[in-house]
C-alpha positions as a Markdown table, in Angstrom:
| # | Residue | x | y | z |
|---|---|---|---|---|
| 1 | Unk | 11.9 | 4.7 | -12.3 |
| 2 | Unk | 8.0 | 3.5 | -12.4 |
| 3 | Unk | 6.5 | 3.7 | -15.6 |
| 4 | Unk | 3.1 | 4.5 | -14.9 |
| 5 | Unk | 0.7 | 1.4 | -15.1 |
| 6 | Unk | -2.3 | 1.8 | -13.4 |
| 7 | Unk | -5.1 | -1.2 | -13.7 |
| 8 | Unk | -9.0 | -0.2 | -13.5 |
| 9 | Unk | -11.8 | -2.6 | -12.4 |
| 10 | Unk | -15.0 | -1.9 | -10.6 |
| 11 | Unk | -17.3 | 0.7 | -11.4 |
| 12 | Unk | -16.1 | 3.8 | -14.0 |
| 13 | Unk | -14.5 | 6.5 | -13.0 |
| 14 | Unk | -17.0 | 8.5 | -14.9 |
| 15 | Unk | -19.9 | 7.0 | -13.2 |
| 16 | Unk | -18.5 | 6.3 | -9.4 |
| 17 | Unk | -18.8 | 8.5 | -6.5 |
| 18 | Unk | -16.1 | 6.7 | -4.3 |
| 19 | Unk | -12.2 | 5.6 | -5.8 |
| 20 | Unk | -10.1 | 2.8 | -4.1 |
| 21 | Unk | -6.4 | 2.8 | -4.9 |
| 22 | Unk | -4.9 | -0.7 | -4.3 |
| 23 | Unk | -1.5 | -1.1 | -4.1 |
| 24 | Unk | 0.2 | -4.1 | -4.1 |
| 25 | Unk | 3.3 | -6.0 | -2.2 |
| 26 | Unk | 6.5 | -7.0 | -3.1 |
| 27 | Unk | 7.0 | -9.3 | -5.9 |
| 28 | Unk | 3.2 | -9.5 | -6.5 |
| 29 | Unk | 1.3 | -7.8 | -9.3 |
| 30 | Unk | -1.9 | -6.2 | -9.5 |
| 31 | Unk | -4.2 | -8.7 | -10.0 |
| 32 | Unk | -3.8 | -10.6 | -6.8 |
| 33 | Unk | -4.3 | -7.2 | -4.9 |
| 34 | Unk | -7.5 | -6.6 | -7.1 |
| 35 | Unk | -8.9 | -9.9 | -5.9 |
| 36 | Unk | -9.2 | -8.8 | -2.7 |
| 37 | Unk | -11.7 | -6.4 | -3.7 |
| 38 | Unk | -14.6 | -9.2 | -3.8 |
| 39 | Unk | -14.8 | -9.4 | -0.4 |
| 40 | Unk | -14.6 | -5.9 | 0.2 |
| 41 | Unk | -18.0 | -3.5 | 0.5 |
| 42 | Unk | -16.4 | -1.5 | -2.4 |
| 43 | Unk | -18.9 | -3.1 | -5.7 |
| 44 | Unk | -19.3 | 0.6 | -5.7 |
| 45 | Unk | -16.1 | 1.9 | -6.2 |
| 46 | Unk | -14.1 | 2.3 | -9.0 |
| 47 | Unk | -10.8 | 0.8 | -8.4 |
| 48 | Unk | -7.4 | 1.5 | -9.7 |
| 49 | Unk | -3.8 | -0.7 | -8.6 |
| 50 | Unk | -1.1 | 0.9 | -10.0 |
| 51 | Unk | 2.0 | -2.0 | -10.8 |
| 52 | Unk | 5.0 | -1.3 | -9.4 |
| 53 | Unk | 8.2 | -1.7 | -12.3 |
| 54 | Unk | 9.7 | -4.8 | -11.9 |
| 55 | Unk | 6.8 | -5.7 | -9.2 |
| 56 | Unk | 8.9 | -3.5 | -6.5 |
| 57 | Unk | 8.3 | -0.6 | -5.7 |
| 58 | Unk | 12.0 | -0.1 | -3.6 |
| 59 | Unk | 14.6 | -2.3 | -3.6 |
| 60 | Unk | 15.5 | -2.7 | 0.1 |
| 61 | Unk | 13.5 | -3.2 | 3.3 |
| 62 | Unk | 10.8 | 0.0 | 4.2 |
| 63 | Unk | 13.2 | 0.6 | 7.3 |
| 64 | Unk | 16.5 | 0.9 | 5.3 |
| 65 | Unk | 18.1 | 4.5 | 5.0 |
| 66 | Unk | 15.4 | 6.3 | 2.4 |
| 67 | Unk | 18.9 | 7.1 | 0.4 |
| 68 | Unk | 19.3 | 3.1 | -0.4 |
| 69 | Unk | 15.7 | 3.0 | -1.9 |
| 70 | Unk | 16.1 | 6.2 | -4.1 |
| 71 | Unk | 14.9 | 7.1 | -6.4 |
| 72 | Unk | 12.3 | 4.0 | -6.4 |
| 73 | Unk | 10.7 | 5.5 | -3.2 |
| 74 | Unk | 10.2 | 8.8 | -4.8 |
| 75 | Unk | 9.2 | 7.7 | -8.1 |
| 76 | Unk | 6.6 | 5.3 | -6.5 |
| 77 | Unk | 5.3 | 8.2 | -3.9 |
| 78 | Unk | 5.1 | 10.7 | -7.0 |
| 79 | Unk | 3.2 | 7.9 | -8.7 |
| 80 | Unk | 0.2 | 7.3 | -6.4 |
| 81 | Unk | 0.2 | 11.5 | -6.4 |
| 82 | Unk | -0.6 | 11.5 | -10.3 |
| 83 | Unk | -2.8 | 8.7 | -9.5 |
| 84 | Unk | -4.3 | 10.7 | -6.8 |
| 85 | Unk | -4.7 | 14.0 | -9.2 |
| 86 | Unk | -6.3 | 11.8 | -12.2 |
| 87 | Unk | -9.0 | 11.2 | -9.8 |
| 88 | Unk | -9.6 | 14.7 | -8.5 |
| 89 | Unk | -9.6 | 15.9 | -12.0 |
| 90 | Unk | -12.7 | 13.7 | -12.2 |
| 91 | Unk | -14.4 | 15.9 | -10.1 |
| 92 | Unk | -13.8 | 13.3 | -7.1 |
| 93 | Unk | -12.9 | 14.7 | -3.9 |
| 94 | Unk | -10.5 | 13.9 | -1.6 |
| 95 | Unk | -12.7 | 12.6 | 1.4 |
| 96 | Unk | -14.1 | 9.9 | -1.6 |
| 97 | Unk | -10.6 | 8.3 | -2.3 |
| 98 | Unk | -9.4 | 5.7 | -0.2 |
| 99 | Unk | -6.6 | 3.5 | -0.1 |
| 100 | Unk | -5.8 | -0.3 | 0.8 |
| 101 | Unk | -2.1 | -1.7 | 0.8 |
| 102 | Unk | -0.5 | -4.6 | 1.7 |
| 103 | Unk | 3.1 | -5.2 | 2.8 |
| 104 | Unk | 5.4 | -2.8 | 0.9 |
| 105 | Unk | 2.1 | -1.6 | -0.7 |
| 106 | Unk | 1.1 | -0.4 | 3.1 |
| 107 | Unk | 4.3 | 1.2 | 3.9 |
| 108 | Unk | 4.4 | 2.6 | 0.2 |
| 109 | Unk | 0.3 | 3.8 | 1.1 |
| 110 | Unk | 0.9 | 4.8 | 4.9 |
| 111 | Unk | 4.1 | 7.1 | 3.8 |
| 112 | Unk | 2.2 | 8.6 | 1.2 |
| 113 | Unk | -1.0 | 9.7 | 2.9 |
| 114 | Unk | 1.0 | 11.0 | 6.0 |
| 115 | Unk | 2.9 | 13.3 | 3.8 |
| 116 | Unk | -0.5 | 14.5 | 2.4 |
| 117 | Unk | -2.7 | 14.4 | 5.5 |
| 118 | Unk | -5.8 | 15.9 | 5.1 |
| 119 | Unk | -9.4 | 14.5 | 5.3 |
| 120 | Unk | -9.6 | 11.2 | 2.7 |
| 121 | Unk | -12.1 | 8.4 | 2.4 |
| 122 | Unk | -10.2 | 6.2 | 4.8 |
| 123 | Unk | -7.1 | 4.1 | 4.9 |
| 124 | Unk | -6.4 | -0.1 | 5.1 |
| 125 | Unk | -2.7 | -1.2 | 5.7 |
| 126 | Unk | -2.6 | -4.7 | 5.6 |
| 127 | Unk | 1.0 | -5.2 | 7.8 |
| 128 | Unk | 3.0 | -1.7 | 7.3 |
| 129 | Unk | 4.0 | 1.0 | 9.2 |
| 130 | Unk | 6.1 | 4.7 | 8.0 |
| 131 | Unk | 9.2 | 4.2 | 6.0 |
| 132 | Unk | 12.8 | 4.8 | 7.1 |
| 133 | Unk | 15.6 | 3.6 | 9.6 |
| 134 | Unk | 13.8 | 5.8 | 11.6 |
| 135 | Unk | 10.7 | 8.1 | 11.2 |
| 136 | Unk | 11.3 | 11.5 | 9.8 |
| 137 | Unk | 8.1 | 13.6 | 11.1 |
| 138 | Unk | 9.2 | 16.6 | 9.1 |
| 139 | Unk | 7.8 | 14.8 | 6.1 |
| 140 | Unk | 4.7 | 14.8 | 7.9 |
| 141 | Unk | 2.2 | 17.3 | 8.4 |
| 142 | Unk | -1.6 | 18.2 | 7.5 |
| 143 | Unk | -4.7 | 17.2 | 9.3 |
| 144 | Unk | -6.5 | 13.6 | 8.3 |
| 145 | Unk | -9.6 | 15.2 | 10.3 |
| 146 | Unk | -11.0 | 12.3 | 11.6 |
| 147 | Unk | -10.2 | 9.6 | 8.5 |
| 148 | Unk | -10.5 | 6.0 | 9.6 |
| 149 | Unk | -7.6 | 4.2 | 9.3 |
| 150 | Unk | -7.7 | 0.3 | 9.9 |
| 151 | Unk | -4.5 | -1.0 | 10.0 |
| 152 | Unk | -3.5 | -4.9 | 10.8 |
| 153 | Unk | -0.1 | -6.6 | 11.6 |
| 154 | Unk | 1.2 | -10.0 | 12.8 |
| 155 | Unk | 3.2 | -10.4 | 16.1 |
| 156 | Unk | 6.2 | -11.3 | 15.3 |
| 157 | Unk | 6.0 | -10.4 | 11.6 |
| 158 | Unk | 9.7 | -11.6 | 9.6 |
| 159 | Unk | 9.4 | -8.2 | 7.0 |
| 160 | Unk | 7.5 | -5.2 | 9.9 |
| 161 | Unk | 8.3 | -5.2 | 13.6 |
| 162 | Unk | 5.3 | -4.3 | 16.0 |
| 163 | Unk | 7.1 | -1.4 | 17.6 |
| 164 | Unk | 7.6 | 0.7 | 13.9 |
| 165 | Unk | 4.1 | -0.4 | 13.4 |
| 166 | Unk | 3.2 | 1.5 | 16.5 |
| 167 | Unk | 5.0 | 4.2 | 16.1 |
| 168 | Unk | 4.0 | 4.9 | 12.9 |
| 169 | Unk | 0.3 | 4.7 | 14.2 |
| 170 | Unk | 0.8 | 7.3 | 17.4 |
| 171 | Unk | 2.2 | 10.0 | 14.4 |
| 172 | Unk | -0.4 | 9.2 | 12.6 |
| 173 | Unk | -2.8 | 10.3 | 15.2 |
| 174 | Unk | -0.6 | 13.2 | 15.8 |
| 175 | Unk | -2.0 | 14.0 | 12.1 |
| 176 | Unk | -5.3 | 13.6 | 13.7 |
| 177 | Unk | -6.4 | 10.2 | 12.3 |
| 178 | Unk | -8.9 | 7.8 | 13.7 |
| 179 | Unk | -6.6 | 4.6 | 14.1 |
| 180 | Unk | -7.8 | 1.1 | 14.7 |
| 181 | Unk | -4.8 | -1.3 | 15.0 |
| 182 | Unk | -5.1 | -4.9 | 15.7 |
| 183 | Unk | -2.2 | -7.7 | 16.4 |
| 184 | Unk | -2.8 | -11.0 | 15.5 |
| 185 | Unk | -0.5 | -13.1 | 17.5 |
| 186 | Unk | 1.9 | -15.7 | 15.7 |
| 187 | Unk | -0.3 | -14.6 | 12.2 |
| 188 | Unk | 2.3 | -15.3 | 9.2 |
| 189 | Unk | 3.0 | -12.6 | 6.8 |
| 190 | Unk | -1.2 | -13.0 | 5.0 |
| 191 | Unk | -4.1 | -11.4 | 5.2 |
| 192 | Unk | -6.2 | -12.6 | 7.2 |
| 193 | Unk | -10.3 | -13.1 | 7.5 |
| 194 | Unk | -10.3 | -10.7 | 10.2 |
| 195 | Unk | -8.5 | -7.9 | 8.8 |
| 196 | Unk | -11.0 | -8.2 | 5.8 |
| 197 | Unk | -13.8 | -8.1 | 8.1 |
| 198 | Unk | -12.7 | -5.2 | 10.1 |
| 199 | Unk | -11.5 | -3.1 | 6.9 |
| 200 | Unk | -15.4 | -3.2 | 5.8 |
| 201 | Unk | -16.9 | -2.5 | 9.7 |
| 202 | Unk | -14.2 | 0.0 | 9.9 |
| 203 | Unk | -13.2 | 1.7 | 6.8 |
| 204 | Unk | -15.5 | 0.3 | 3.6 |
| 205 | Unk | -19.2 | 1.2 | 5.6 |
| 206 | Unk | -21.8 | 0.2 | 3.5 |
């Protein structure tokens, strides 16, 4: 099970009006998902990366059975929701915390807002989609009431296939989100220059 290890940078949560939770990919740590931040518009925000145990958060691929992953899946969704309470309990509401993943940090960030849809700061997933062998929309519900969502993949990626990442966008917008999706043909598993660009016209407005 996670412990919980949660890394703060940017501004204090005392003293910021906007959060960003950063959660990192497989096999990384939080620092390199906390670099990102300098290119970001967030020099406003306080932001916290939790660390996944062992630097996974589940041990198999995001579209194995959700059985095989337990209970890493659950412990790392009923991480970012402690995560998500220690900021509220600040007085910081929902519509100020947003959230940025990469990899098994966007699948890990996508499946936990879509079980708690309602109206957040806005939402970047760097190459994820919904986790499962399939999608299982009765762990969906709630309204994101118009949240921005910006979310990037390669075409062909080797870890997230388009069509999951597709899917997973068309129930997210049955949840009422504001999607952007872009493909980046024959992009390798990265972030790229783009997606950072379009995270901070499309979700991180100055």
């Amino acid at each position: 099970m996670h412990k919980k290890n949660v890394h703060n940078a940017g501004q204090s949560l005392d003293e910021a009006k906007k959060v960003l939770i950063m959660v990192h990919g497989r096999g990384a740590n939080v620092r390199g998902i906390l670099g990102l931040a300098a290119h970001l518009n967030v020099s406003e925000y306080a932001l916290l990366a939790p660390e996944a145990t062992n630097n996974t958060w589940y041990p198999y691929s995001f579209m194995a059975k959700p059985e095989q992953n337990e209970p890493w899946l659950s412990s790392a969704l009923d991480l970012l929701k402690e995560v998500v309470d220690d900021v509220t309990k600040q007085g910081i509401s929902a519509e100020n915390i947003y959230f940025l993943g990469f990899s098994q940090g966007a699948c890990l960030t996508l499946e936990f807002v879509a079980r708690h849809a309602q109206k957040w700061g806005g939402v970047v997933a760097l190459t994820g989609g919904l986790i499962g062998n399939k999608l299982y929309k009765q762990n969906y519900s709630g309204d994101f009431a118009e949240t921005p969502f910006f979310i990037g993949t390669g075409d062909p990626d080797p870890h997230v296939p388009l069509e999951r990442v597709r899917e997973s966008v068309r129930i997210l917008e049955e949840l009422n989100a504001q999607v952007h999706l872009e493909v980046y043909e024959g992009r390798p598993h990265t972030i790229s220059q783009d997606e950072i660009e379009q995270s901070n016209h499309m979700v991180f407005t100055e």
